[in-house]
C-alpha positions in Angstrom: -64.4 35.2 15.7 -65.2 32.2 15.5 -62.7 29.4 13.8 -64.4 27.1 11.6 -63.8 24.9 8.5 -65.4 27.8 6.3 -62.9 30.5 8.1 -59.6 28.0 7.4 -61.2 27.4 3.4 -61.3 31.3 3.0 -57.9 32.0 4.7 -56.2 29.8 2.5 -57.5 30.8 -0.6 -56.5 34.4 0.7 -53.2 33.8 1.3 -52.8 32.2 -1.9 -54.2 35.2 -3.9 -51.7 37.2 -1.8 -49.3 35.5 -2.9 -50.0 35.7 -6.5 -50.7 39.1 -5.8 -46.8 40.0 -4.2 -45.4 38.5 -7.4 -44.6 35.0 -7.1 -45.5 32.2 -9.6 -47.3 29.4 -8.6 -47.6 27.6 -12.0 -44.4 25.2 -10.6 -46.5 24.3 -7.9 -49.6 23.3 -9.3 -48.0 21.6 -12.1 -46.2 19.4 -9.1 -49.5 18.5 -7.7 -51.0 17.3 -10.6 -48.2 14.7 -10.9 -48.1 11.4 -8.9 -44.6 9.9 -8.1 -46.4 6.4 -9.1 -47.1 7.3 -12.3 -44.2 5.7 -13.9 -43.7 3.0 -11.4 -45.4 -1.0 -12.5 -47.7 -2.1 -10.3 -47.0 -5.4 -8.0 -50.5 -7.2 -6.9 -49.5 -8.9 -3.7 -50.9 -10.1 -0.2 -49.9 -8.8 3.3 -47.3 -11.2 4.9 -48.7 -10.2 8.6 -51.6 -12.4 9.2 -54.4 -14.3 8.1 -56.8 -11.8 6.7 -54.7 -11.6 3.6 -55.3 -8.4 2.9 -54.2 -7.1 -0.8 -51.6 -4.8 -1.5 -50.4 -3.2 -4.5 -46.3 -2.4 -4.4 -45.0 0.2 -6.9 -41.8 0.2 -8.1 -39.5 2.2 -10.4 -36.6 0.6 -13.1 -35.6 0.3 -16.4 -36.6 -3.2 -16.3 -33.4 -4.2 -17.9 -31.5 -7.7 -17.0 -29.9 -7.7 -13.3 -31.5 -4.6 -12.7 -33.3 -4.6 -9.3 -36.6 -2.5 -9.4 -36.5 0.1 -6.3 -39.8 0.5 -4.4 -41.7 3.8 -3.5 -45.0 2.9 -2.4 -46.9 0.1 -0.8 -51.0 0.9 -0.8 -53.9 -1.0 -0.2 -55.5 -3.0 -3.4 -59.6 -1.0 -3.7 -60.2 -3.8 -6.5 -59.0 -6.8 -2.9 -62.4 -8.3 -2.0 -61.1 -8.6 1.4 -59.4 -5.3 2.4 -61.2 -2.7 -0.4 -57.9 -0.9 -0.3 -57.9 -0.6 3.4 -54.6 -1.1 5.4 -53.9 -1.6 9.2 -50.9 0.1 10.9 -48.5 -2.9 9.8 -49.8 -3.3 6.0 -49.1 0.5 5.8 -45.6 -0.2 6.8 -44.4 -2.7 4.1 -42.6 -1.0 2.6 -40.1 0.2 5.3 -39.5 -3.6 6.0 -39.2 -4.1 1.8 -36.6 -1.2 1.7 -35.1 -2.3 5.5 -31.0 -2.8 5.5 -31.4 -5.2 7.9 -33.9 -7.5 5.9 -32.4 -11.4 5.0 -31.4 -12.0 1.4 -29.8 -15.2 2.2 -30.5 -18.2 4.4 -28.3 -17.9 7.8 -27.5 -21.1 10.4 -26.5 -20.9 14.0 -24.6 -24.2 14.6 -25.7 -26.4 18.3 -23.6 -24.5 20.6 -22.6 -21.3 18.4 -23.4 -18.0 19.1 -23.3 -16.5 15.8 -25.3 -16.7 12.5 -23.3 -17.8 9.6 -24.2 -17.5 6.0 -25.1 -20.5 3.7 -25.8 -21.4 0.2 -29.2 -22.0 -1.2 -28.1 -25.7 -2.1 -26.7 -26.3 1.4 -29.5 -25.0 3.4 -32.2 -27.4 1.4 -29.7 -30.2 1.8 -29.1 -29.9 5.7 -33.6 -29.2 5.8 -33.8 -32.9 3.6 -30.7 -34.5 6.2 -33.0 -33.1 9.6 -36.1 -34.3 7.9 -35.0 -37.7 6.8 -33.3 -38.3 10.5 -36.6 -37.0 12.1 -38.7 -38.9 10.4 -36.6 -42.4 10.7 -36.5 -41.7 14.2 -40.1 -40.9 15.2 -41.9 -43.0 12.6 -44.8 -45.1 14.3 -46.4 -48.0 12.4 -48.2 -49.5 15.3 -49.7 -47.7 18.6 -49.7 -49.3 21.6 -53.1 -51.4 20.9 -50.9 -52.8 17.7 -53.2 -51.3 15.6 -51.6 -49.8 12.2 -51.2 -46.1 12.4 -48.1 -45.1 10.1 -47.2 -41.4 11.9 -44.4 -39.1 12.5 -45.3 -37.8 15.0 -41.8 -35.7 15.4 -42.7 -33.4 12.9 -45.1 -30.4 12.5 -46.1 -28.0 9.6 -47.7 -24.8 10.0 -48.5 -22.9 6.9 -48.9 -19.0 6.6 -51.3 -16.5 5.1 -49.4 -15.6 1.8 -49.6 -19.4 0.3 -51.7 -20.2 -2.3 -54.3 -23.0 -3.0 -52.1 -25.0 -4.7 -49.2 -24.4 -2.6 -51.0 -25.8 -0.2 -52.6 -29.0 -1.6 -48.8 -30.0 -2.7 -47.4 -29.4 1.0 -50.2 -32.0 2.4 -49.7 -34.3 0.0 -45.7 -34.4 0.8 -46.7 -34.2 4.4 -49.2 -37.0 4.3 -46.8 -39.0 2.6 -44.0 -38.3 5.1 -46.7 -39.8 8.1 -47.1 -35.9 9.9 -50.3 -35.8 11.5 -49.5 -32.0 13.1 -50.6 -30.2 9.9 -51.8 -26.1 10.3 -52.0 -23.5 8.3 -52.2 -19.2 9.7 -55.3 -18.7 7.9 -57.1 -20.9 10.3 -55.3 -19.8 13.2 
């Protein structure tokens, strides 16, 4: 006999009339499938952190939605309505989720100090005001206003920005204004990369 997709169709649908027929109820089952484990969850638009194709995503999660109550997440898909994905999702899109839900994942900013080995925790606060210090120091002490010609070029040329996939527009327009202002001339962003 030959196996076909026909032959596996009519074997299932045999097996599941003998089951019905020895006596046990299916009705639980059916009424399982015909309910999605998303349908209470909210629905989260988002991009895909990976790379520059900023594909959409859609994240469901489930909570009461009351104050200091942090929603859990059960599924990451594809967004069909994305013009650039149509719901499709490569091998690391499909795995947001496990690095969403991942015990080791950051929730706080960590330094490792010149000539430490391990990571310490810092405030929010101190980590922006150490970034403004190294910034400031940078750009004092790689600041050019003349080349070697003597012609006026006002650059940093110590300091470099490279932008990712995920930032908007906006986002973007504001970091090269406070980068052109600063004198950086080494300005990139992932989506051109």
């Amino acid at each position: 006999m030959e196996f076909s997709r026909r032959t596996f169709l009519k074997g299932t649908l045999a097996g599941g009339a003998g089951l019905s027929a020895l006596g046990f109820d299916l009705t639980p089952l059916h009424a399982q499938t015909q309910g999605l484990k998303i349908s209470r969850a909210s629905e989260t638009r988002s991009t895909c952190p990976y790379c520059s194709v900023s594909c959409g995503v859609i994240i469901y999660t489930l909570g009461d939605k009351a104050k200091n109550a942090i929603p859990q997440v059960v599924h990451v898909e594809g967004d069909p309505d994305h013009p650039i994905n149509r719901g499709t999702l490569c091998p690391k899109g499909s795995s947001l989720a496990q690095d969403i839900l991942n015990e080791r994942r950051l929730l706080k900013p960590q330094v490792r100090r010149p000539g430490g080995t391990d990571w310490e925790d810092i405030s929010w606060d101190q980590a922006y005001s150490e970034i403004a210090q190294k910034v400031k120091k940078t750009r004092d002490d790689t600041f050019l206003e003349t080349d070697a010609a003597g012609h006026t070029v006002n650059r940093c040329e110590g300091i470099a920005f490279t932008g990712g996939c995920t930032d908007t527009n906006e986002f973007n327009y504001l970091v090269v204004k406070t980068m052109r202002s600063l004198g950086v001339c080494y300005l990139e962003n992932q989506a051109r990369v």
